[in-house]
N, C-alpha and C positions, 0 to 999 in steps of 0.2 A: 866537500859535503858528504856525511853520514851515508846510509841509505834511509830511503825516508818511507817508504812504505814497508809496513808491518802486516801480519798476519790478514788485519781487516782496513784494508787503506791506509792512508797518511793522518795519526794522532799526535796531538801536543797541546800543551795549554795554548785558546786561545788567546792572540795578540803578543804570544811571545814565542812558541814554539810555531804555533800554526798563525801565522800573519796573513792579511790579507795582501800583502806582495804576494807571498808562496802562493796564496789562494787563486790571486791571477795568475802567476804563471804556471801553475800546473794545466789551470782551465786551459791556457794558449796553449799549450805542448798537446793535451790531448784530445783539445775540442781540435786542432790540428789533424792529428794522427786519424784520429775515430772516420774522422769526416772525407779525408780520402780514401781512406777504406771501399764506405759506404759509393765514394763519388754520386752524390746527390744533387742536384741543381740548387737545391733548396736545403741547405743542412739544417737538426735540429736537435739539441738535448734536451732531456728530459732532466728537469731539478725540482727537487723535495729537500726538508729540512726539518730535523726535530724540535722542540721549543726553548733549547736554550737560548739566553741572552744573546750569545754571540753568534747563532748561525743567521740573523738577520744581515749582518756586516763580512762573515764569508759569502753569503748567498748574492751580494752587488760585488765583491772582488770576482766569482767566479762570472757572474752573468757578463760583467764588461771584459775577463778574458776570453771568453767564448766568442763576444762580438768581435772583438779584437782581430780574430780571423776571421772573420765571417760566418759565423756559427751561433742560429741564432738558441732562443731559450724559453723553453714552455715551463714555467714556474707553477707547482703543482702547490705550493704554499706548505704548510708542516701536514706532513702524509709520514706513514710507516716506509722504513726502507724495501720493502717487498710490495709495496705497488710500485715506487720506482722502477725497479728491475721486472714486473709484471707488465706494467704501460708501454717500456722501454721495447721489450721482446714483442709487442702485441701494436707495437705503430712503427711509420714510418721513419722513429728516430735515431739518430745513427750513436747514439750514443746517451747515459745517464750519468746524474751527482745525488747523492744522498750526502748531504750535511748533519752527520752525528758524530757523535763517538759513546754510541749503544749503551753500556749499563756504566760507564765511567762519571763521575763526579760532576757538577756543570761549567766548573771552567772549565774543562777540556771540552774539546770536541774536534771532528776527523771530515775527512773527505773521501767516499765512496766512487770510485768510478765503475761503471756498469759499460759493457760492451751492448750493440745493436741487438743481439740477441737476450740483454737481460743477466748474464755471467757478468762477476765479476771479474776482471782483469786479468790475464794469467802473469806469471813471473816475469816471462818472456816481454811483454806489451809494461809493466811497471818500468824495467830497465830502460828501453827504449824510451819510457815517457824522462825518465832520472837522467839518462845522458844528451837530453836536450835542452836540461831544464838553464844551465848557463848559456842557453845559443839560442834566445828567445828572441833575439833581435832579429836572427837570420830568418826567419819565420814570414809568412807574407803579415803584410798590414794594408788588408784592401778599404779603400774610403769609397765616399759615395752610397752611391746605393748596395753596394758591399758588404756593407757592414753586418754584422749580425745584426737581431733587434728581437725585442721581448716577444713572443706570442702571448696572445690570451684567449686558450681555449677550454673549455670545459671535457674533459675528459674520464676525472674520475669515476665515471658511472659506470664504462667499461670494468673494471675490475667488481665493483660490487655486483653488477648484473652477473660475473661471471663466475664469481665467490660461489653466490646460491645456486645457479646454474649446475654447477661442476660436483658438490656435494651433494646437495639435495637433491637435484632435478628439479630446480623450478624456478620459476622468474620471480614470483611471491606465495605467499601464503605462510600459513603461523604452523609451521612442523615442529617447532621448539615451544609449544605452549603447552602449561603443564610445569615446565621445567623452572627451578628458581638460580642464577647464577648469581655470585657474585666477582667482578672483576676489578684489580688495580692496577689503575694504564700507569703507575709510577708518574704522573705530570708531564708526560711525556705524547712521543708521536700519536698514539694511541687516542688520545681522550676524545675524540671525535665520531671516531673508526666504529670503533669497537663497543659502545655501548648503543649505537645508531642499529649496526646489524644485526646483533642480537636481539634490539626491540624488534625491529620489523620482522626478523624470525616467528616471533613470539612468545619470545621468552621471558621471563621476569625478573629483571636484569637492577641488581645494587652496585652502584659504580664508586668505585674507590680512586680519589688521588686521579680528578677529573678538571684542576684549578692550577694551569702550569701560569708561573709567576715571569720563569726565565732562569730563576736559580734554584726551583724546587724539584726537578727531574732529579728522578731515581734519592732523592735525598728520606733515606731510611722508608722502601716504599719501593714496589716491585718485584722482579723476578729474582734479585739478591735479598728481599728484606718480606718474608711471606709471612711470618708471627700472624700480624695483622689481621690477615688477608686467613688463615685460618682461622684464628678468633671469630671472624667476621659471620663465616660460614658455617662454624655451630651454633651462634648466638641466631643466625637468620634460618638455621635450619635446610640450610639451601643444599641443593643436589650435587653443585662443584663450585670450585672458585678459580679464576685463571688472574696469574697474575703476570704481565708484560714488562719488558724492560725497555729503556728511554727510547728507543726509535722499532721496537715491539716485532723483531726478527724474531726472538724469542720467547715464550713463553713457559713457567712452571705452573703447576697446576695443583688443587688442592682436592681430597675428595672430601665425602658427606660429612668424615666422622674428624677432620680437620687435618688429614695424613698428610703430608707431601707427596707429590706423584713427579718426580723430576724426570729429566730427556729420557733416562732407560728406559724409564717404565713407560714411558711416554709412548716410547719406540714399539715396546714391547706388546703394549698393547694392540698400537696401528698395524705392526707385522702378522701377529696372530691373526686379527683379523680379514685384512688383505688373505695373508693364506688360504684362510678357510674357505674364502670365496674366489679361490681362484686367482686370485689379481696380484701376487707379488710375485714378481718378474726375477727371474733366475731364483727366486728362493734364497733371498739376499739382502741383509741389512750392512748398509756401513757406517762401521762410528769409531770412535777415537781411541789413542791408548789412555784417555780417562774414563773409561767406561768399566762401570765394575762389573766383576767377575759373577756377581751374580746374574746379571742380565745375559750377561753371555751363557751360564748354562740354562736358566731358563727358556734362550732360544733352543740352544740346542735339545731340549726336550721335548720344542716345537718342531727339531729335523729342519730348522731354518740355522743359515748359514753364516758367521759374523766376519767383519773385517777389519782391522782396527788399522787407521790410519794417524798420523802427528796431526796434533791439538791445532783447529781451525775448520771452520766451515768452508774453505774453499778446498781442503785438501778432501773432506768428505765428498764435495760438490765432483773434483777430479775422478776420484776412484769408481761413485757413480755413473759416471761417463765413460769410462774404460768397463767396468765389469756389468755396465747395462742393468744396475739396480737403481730402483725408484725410489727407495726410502732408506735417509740416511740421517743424520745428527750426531749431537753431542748433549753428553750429560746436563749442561748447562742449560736445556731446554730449546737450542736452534736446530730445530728439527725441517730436513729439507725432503717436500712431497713434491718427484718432479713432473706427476701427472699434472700439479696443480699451477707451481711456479718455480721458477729458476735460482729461489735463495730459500733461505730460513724463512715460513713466515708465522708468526705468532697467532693471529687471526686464522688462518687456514688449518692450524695444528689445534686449536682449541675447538672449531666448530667439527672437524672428521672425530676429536674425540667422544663430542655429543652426538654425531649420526650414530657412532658406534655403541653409544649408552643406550639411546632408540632401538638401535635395529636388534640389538641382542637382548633388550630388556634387562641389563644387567646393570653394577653402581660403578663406580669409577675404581671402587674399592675393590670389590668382586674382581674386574678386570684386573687389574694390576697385582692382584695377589702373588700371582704366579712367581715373582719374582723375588726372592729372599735374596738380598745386596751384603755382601762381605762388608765387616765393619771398616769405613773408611776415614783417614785423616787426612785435610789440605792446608797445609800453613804455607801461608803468603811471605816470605822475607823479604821487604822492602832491601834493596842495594844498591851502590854508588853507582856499578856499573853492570849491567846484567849480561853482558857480553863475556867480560872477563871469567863467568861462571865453567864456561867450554874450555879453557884455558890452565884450567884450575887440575893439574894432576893428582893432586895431594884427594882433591874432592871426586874425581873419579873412579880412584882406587879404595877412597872411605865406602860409595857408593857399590860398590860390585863387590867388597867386602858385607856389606849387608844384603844385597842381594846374594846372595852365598848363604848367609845367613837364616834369610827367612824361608828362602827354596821355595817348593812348593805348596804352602802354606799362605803365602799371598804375592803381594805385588809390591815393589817400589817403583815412583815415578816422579823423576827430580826434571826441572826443565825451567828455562824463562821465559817470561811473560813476553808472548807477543805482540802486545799492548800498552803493558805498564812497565815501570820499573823493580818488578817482582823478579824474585824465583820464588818457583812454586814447588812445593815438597809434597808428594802424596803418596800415601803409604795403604797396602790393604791386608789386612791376616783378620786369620779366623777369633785369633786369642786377640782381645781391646787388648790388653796390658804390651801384651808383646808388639803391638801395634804403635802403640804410645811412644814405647820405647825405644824404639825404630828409629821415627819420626821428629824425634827429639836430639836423639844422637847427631843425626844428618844435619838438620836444622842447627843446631848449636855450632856445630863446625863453619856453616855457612854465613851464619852471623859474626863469625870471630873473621873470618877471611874477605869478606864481602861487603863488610858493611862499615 
């Protein structure tokens, strides 16, 4: 067997990549592992699930591997993957699941394991979980009253009460009244969440792509597909638009005049902010080597500090834990506040950007200004094998041949999908054409050899 955890959990289409055998026995290997950890009398995980089709049918594979050891299961029903890992860090549970697979297509979908503290999983605890997964028998199988069994408790309110708590300071009242948003939860985790809080904010909230079917998640609609979701917001005249992906870790955001404001700027603004008042810790953002070069000098004209780590939110989530910074993401809008909670979360990163519209009396526009983004290109190359890409000498030497080339005038950045079947090609310079041209070269190669 493969390895089967990727950058953000175990993805594959399901019923044929992601079965619900797999689905059981991962539960059994880790509701396992988590739970001796914890040594708890009483074990219990915490599971949520986005609105596809198929995490109804992972969501009973995983509940009965859980029971399977004795490990029972507070099913949180379809919630965002970031209250998961917020309830998870915030109760007694020795462990979480998030059933998505985020901004990917609706057959697919993925499995999230979250440790007792809310982190996802480190490399070290995946492996450990992969080289048991053929020794599931050895495993105990207590019966009787043993067994796991479903909890039903109401929960979620801890997080909402603590959403408004923690940004605003308050338990209610309309501090976002005034304000017009509009948001598309993609038919995803979201559609519940996220137009609830904002009303009771007080805000004046147009919800887009609020009717999940089971196969309409993220289907042209979300934090990939924002057209929309601008249009939207000068037709309505609204103040901002946030637009979420299927299980709403992430967030992109649109301002008054229909801009895109993606993770940089995202970032960029939160940092600035935090700064000003004090509150960013070592003077420190971390984010990825897809982060453009504009945002990075933009900091640096803030005297705030960058850190570029490889493409994934877990690897950002590490480095903030090592070099003791609070705010970190990636371009793609997974943006992680670790005053607030322990991943990405969409909702948390959309409401601190409206306190910061309030408190500075500025537009979304105004804020982000600051940051002029080197022209950037991402082409996606679907391939047979995206592994063989590392392998590839010929593509190596083409690569470090163009990087030579463009020097310091921009950036290249070739790498595969953590997730998908892609390599991913991105290119950044000052000149578009020479950028193009780049990106095209690289890319043509990669197609002839790869695909």
């Amino acid at each position: 067997m493969g390895k089967l955890f990727g950058t953000d959990g175990v993805r594959g289409i399901a019923n044929k990549d992601l079965t619900p055998a797999l689905a059981f026995k991962l539960a059994r290997v880790c509701g396992y592992i988590l739970s001796e950890k914890k040594k708890d009398n009483h074990p219990y995980f915490i599971i949520g699930k986005d609105t596809r089709i198929s995490s109804d049918m992972l969501e009973h594979a995983i509940v009965s591997g859980l029971c399977s050891v004795g490990v029972s299961a507070l099913k949180l029903g379809v919630v965002p993957t970031p209250v998961v890992s917020f309830l998870t860090s915030r109760t007694s549970a020795c462990g979480g699941v998030m059933i998505s697979a985020s901004h990917n297509p609706f057959p697919d979908n993925g499995i999230k394991f979250f440790s007792s503290r809310g982190f996802k999983l480190e490399d070290r605890e995946e492996d450990e979980i992969e080289s048991l997964l053929e020794k599931t028998q050895e495993l105990p199988s207590p019966a009787g009253k043993d067994l796991g069994r479903v909890i039903k408790e109401d929960i979620f309110h801890i997080y909402l009460s603590s959403v408004k708590k923690n940004i605003f300071n308050l338990s209610h009242g309309n501090v976002l009244e005034g304000l017009k948003i509009v948001i598309d939860c993609a038919n995803g985790a979201s559609f519940i969440i996220a137009p609830s809080i904002l009303k009771e904010l007080g805000a004046e909230v147009v919800d887009l792509n609020i009717s999940p079917d089971g196969i309409n998640i993220n289907d042209k609609c979300g934090s990939t597909h924002v057209d929309s979701l601008s249009k939207r917001v000068i037709a309505e005249q609204a103040d901002a638009g946030f637009a979420f992906d299927g299980d709403a870790d992430r967030v992109i955001s649109v301002d008054s005049k229909g801009n895109t404001v993606d993770g940089d700027k995202m970032m960029f603004v939160i940092a600035s902010y935090l700064k000003d008042k004090g509150m960013l810790k070592n003077n420190l953002v971390i984010s990825t080597v897809m982060s453009n070069l504009g945002f990075e000098l933009a900091l640096k004209e803030k005297s705030i500090h960058m850190v570029r780590v490889n493409v994934g939110d877990r690897y950002v989530l590490e480095e903030m834990i090592k070099s003791g910074g609070i705010l970190g993401g990636e371009q793609s809008g997974h943006i992680i506040l670790l005053d607030y909670n322990n991943t990405g979360d969409g909702l948390i990163t959309a409401l601190m950007l409206l306190k910061i519209m309030l408190d500075t009396g500025k537009t979304l526009e105004d804020l982000s200004s600051q940051v002029v983004k080197y022209p950037q290109i991402l082409v996606n190359i679907p391939v047979l094998d995206k592994n063989s890409f590392g392998k590839d000498l010929y593509l190596r030497e083409l690569i470090e041949k163009e990087e030579k080339f463009i020097s310091d005038r921009g950036r290249i950045l070739v790498r595969p999908s953590g997730t998908e079947p892609l390599v991913r090609v991105m290119v950044e310079a000052l000149d578009k054409k020479e950028m193009n041209d780049v990106a095209e070269r690289i890319s043509s190669e990669i197609r002839k050899r790869l695909c």
